[in-house]
C-alpha positions in Angstrom: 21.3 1.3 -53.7 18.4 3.3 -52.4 19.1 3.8 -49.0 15.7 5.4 -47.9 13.7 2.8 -49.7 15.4 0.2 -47.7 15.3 1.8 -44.6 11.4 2.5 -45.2 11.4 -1.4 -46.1 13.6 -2.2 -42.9 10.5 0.0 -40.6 7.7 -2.2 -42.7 9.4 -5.1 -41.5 9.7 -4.5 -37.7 5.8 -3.2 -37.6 4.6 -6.5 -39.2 6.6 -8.3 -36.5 9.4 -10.0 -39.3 12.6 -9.4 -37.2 14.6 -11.6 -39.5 14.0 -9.6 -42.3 14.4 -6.2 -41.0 17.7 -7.7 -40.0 18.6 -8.2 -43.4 17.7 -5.1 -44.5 19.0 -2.9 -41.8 22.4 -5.1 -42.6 22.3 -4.0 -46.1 21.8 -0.4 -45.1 25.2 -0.7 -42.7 26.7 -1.9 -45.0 26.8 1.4 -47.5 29.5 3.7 -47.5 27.1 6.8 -45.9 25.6 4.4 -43.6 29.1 2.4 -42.7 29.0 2.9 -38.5 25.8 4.7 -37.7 24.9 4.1 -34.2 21.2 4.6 -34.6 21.0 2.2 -37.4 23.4 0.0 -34.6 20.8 0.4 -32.3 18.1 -0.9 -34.8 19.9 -3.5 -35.8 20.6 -4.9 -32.3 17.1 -4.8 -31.0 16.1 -6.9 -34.4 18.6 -9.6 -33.5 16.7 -9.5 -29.3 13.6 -10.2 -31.3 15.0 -13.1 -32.8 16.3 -14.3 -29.5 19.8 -14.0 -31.0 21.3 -12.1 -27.9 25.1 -12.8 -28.4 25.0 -10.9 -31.4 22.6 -7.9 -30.4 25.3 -7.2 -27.5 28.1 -7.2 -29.6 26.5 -4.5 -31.5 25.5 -2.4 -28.5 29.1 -3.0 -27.0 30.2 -1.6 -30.1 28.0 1.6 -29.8 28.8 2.0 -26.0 32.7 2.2 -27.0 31.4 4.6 -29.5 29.5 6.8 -27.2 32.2 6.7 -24.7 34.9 7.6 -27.5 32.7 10.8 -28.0 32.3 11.7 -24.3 28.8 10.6 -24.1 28.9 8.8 -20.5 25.7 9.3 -19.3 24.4 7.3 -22.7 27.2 4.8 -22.5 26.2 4.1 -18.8 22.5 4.0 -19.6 22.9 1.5 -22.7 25.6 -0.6 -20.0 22.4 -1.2 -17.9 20.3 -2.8 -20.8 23.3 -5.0 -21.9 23.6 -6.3 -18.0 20.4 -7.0 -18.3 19.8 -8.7 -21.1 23.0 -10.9 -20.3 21.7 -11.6 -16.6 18.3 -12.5 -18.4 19.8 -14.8 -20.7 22.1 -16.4 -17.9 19.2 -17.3 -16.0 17.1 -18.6 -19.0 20.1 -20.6 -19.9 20.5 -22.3 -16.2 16.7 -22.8 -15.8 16.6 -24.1 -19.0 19.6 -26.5 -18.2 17.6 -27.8 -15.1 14.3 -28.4 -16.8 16.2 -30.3 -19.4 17.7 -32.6 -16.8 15.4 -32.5 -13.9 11.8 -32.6 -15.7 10.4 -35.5 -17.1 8.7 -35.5 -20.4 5.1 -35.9 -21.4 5.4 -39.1 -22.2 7.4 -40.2 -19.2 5.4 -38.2 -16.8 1.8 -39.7 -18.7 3.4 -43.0 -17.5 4.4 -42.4 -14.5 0.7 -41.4 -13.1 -0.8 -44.4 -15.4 1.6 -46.3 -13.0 -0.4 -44.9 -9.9 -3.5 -45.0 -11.4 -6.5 -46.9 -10.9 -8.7 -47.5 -14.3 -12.3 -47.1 -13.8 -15.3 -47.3 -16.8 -18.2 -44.7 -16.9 -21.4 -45.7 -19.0 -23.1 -43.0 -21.1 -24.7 -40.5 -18.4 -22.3 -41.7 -15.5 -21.2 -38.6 -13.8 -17.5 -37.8 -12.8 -17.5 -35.3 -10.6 -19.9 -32.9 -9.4 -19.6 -28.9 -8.5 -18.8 -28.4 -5.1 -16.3 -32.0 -5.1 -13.1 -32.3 -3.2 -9.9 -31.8 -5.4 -8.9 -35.4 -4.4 -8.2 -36.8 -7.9 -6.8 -36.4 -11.1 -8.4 -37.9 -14.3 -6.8 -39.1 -17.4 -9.3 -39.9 -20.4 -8.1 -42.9 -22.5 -11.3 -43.6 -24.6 -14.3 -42.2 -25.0 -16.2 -38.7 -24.3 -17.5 -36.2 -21.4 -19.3 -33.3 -20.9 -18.8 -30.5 -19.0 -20.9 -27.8 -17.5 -18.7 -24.9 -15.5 -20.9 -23.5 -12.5 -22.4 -19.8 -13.6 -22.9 -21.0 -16.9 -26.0 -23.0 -17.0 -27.7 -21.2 -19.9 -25.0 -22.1 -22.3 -24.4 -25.3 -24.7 -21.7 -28.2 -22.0 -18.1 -28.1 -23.2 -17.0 -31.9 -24.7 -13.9 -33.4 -24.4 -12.9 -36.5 -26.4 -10.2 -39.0 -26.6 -7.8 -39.1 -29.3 -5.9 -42.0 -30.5 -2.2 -41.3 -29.1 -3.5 -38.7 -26.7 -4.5 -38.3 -23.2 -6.9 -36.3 -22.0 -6.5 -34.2 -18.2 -9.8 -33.6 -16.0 -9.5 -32.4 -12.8 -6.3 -30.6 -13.0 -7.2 -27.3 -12.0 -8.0 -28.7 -8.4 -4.7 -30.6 -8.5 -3.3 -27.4 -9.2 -5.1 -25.1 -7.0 -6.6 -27.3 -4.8 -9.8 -25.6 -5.2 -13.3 -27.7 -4.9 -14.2 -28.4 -8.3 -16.4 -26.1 -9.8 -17.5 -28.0 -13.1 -20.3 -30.7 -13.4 -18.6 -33.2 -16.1 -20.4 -36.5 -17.0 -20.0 -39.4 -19.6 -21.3 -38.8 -23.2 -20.1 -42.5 -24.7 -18.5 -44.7 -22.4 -15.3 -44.0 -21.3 -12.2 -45.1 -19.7 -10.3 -43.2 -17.5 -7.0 -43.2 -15.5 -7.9 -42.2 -11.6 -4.5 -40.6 -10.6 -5.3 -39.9 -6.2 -3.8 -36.2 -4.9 -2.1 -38.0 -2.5 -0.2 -40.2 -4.6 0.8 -37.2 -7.1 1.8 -35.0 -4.0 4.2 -38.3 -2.4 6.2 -39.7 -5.3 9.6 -39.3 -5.7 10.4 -40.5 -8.7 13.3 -38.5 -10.4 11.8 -36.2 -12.1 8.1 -36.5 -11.8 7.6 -33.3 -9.3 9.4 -31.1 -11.7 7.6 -32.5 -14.6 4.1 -31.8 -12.8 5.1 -28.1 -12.2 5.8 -27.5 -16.1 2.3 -29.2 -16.6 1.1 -26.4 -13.8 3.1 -23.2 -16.1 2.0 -24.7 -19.2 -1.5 -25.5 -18.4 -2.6 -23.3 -15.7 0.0 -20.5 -15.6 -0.1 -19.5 -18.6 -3.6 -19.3 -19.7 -4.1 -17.2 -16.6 -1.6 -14.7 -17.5 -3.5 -14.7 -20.5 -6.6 -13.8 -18.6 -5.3 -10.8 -16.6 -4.8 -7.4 -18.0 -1.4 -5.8 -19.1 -0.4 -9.6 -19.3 -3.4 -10.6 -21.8 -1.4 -8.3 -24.7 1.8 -9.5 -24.4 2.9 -12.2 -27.4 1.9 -16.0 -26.5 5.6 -17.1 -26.8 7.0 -14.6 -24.7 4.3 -14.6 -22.1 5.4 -18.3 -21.8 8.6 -17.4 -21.5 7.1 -15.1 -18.0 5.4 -17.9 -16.8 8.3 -20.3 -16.8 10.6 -17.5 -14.6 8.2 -17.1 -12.0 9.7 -18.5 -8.3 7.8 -20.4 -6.2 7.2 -19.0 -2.7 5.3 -20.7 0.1 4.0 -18.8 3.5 2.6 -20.2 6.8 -1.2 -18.9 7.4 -0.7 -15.3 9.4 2.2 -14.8 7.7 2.9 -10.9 6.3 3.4 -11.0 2.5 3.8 -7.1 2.1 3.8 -4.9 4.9 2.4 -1.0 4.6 4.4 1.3 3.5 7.7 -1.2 2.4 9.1 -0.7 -0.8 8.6 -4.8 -1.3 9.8 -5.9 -5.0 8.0 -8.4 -6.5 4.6 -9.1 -7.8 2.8 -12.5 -7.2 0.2 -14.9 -8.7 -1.9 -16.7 -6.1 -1.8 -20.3 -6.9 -3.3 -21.7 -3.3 -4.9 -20.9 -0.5 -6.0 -17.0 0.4 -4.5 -14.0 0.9 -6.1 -11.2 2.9 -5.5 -7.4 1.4 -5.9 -5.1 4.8 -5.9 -1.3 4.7 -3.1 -0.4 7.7 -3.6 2.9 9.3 -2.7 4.5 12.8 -5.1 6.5 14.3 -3.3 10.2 15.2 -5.6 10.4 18.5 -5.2 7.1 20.2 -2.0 5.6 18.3 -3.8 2.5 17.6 -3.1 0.3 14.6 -6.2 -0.2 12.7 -6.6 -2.8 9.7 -9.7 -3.2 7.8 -10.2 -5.8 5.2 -10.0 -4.8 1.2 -10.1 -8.0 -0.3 -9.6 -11.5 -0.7 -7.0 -12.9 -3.0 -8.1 -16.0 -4.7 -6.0 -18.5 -6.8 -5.3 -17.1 -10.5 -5.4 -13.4 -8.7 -2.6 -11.2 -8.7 -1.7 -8.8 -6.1 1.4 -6.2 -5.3 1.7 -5.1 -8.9 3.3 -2.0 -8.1 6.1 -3.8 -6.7 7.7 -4.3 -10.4 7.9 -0.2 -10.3 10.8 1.4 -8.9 10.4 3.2 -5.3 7.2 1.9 -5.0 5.4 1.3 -1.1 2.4 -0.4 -0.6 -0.8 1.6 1.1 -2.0 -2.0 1.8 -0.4 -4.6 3.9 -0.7 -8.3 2.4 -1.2 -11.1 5.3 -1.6 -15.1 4.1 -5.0 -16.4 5.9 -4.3 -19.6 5.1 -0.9 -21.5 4.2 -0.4 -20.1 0.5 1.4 -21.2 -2.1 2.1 -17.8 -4.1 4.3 -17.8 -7.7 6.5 -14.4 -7.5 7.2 -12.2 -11.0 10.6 -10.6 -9.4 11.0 -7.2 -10.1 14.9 -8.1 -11.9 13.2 -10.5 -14.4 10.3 -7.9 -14.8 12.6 -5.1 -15.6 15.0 -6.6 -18.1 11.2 -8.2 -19.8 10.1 -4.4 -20.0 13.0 -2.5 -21.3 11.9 -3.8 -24.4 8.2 -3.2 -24.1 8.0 0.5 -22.5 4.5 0.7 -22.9 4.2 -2.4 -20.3 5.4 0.1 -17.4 3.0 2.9 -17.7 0.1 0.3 -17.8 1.3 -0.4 -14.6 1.6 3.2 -13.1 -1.9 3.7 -14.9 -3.2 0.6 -13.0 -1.3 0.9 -9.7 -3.1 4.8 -9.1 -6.6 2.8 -8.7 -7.7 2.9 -5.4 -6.9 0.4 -2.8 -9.5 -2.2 -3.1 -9.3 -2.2 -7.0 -5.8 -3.1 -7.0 -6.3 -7.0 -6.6 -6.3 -8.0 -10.3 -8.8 -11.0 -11.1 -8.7 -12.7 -13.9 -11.2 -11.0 -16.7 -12.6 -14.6 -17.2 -12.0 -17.4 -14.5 -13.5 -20.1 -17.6 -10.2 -22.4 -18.2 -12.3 -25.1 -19.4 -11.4 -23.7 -22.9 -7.7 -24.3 -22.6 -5.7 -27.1 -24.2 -5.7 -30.2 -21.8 -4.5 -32.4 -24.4 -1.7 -34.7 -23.9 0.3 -35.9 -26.9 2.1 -39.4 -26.2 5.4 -40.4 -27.1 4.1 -43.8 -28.0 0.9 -46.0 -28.2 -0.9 -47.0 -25.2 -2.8 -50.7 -25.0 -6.8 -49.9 -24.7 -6.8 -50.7 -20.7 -9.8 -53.0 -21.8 
C-alpha cells in the first residue's frame, strides 16, 4: 500500500470538501504498520469526523492524542488540545438541548400554517388590486393561497417587479419582514391574477398562546429572516449555508428598555448582536481632561439586520464606543462561548474580525451589503392539502 499516494488522496479529499472520504482514507493510512499511532495523522483524522458532525468519535481520537502528549511530557499541548475538546463537547451539549426543545416546544410548518389560517381573515384581490403600499404599517401578515403578485422594493424603480405565485400544496408569506422587524413596509406589492389571501393581524400573532405557536414563529424568524441576513453581512456571507444555519439557530434573544446601555466605553463586554427591532444609538464617550465633563457624540444608528459590537467575540477586547437602546430593542446576541468553539475550526474567521474591528469608530456598525430580502425563499411547503377557501 502506497502510503504517500493515499495521504496525497486523503488532502484531495478534505480541499474538495468530502470529509467522509478523507476519513476513509486517512483510516486506511492509520491503519499501516509505519503509520499505526501517528498523532498528526490522529489529528487529521479527528477534525474529518467534526466535519461530518460525528463529534463522539472525533473526541475519542483527540482524547487519545492528549494521553499521548501527556505520556511524552508535552503539557502545554495536552492542555491546549483539552480546551478544543471542552469545547466542542459544551458546543454539542448545547446543540443537543436546544435541539431537544425545538423538537418539543416548536410547532411544525404545517401546524403553525394552520394555526394562523385559524386567525385569519380571507380576503380576494382582482388583477391590479394593491396589497400594501411603501411607507404601510407592519400591522398584518399575508398568506397567498391562489393566485399571483407583484412586487416593487423602494430604491429599485428602474428594475423588472419581483412575482410571487401560489403553488398547489404551498403557501406563500408577504409581509413578514415587518412582522419580524416591525419595520413600515418598504415594498409596493399588487395583484397580477386574482388572488386569495390569508390576512393573519400582528396583534393576533403577537397574543396566542397556543402551545407551540410562539416558538414555531421564531424558527420561521431564524430561517427566514436570520439567516438570509447573516448571509448578507461580511465575514458571515463566506461561511457554508448549513453551518451559518447552524449560527443563526444559537443566537439568544435579548430585549432592552429605550435608554438602556447595551455596551459601555471601555468594558470588555462579550458578545456580538444582530438588531432585530427598534434602534440602537452608537455614541463616541470621551471626558474632556480640562473640564472633566463626559461628552457623547453620535456615530451611528443601528437599524434592524445591522450588527454591532463585533469585537466583542475577540478576547480582551473594550469598546471605544458606548452602545445605548433609543427605543425598546429587541437585539439577537452571537455569545462569545458559542463564537469561539464555531471558530477554532475556521481560524481565518478571527483575523477578519481583528482586520475589521481596527476600522474606525463610525465604520464599525456592519450593514448588510444588500438590505433586498425580497429574493429569499418565502415558500411554505404544507403537510397536507388545503380546501381552495372559495
Amino acid at each position: 500500500m502506497n502510503v504517500q499516494r493515499l495521504m496525497r488522496q486523503a488532502r484531495k479529499a478534505v480541499n474538495k470538501e468530502l470529509y467522509a472520504e478523507a476519513c476513509e482514507l486517512y483510516q486506511q493510512v492509520l491503519d499501516t504498520e509505519e503509520m499505526t499511532g501517528n498523532l498528526d495523522l490522529q489529528l487529521r483524522l479527528g477534525w474529518c469526523y467534526e466535519r461530518l458532525g460525528k463529534i463522539d468519535e472525533a473526541c475519542v481520537l483527540y482524547q487519545y492524542v492528549i494521553h499521548q502528549y501527556t505520556h511524552d511530557g508535552e503539557k502545554n499541548a495536552a492542555l491546549e488540545l483539552q480546551k478544543v475538546v471542552d469545547a466542542i463537547q459544551k458546543s454539542k451539549v448545547d446543540s443537543d438541548a436546544a435541539q431537544i426543545v425545538h423538537e418539543v416546544a416548536s410547532m411544525n410548518d404545517g401546524e403553525l400554517m394552520l394555526q394562523l389560517q385559524s386567525m385569519a381573515d380571507i380576503i380576494e384581490l382582482k388583477t391590479g388590486d394593491v396589497l400594501c403600499e411603501v411607507g404601510d404599517m407592519p400591522d398584518t401578515l399575508w398568506l397567498l393561497q391562489q393566485g399571483s403578485v407583484a412586487v416593487r422594493v423602494d430604491g429599485y424603480d428602474i428594475d423588472e417587479p419581483d412575482a410571487l405565485h401560489a403553488q398547489a400544496g404551498v403557501l406563500v408569506m408577504i409581509g413578514e419582514i415587518g412582522i419580524f422587524t416591525q419595520q413600515r413596509r418598504v415594498a409596493k406589492v399588487w395583484a397580477t391574477t386574482p388572488c386569495y389571501l390569508y390576512a393573519i393581524p400582528a396583534k393576533a400573532i403577537q397574543n396566542c398562546d397556543r402551545m407551540g405557536f410562539q416558538a414555531g414563529m421564531e424558527r420561521l424568524l431564524r430561517e427566514h429572516w436570520v439567516d438570509p441576513v447573516l448571509s448578507q453581512h461580511a465575514i458571515f456571507d463566506r461561511i457554508n449555508d448549513v453551518d451559518r444555519r447552524r449560527l443563526s439557530q444559537s443566537l439568544e434573544v435579548i430585549e432592552l428598555e429605550a435608554g438602556a446601555c447595551l455596551v459601555k466605553a471601555g468594558e470588555e463586554h462579550h458578545g456580538a448582536y444582530l438588531m432585530q427591532i427598534g434602534c440602537l444609538f452608537f455614541l463616541h464617550h470621551s471626558e474632556s481632561k480640562q473640564t472633566h465633563h463626559e461628552d457623547e457624540s453620535l456615530l451611528s444608528s443601528v437599524v434592524p439586520g445591522d450588527m454591532v459590537h463585533l469585537g466583542g467575540l475577540l478576547p480582551g477586547y473594550k469598546s471605544e464606543y458606548k452602545i445605548v437602546a433609543a427605543t425598546p430593542v429587541r437585539l439577537l446576541r452571537l455569545s462569545k462561548d458559542v463564537f469561539d468553539a464555531f471558530s477554532l475550526r475556521r481560524p481565518w474567521i478571527v483575523q477578519a474580525l481583528l482586520h475589521y474591528c481596527r476600522r474606525p469608530m463610525h465604520l464599525q456598525v456592519m450593514h448588510p451589503d444588500d438590505g433586498y430580502l425580497w429574493k429569499m425563499n418565502r415558500h411554505i411547503e404544507l403537510d397536507r392539502i388545503f380546501h381552495d377557501p372559495k
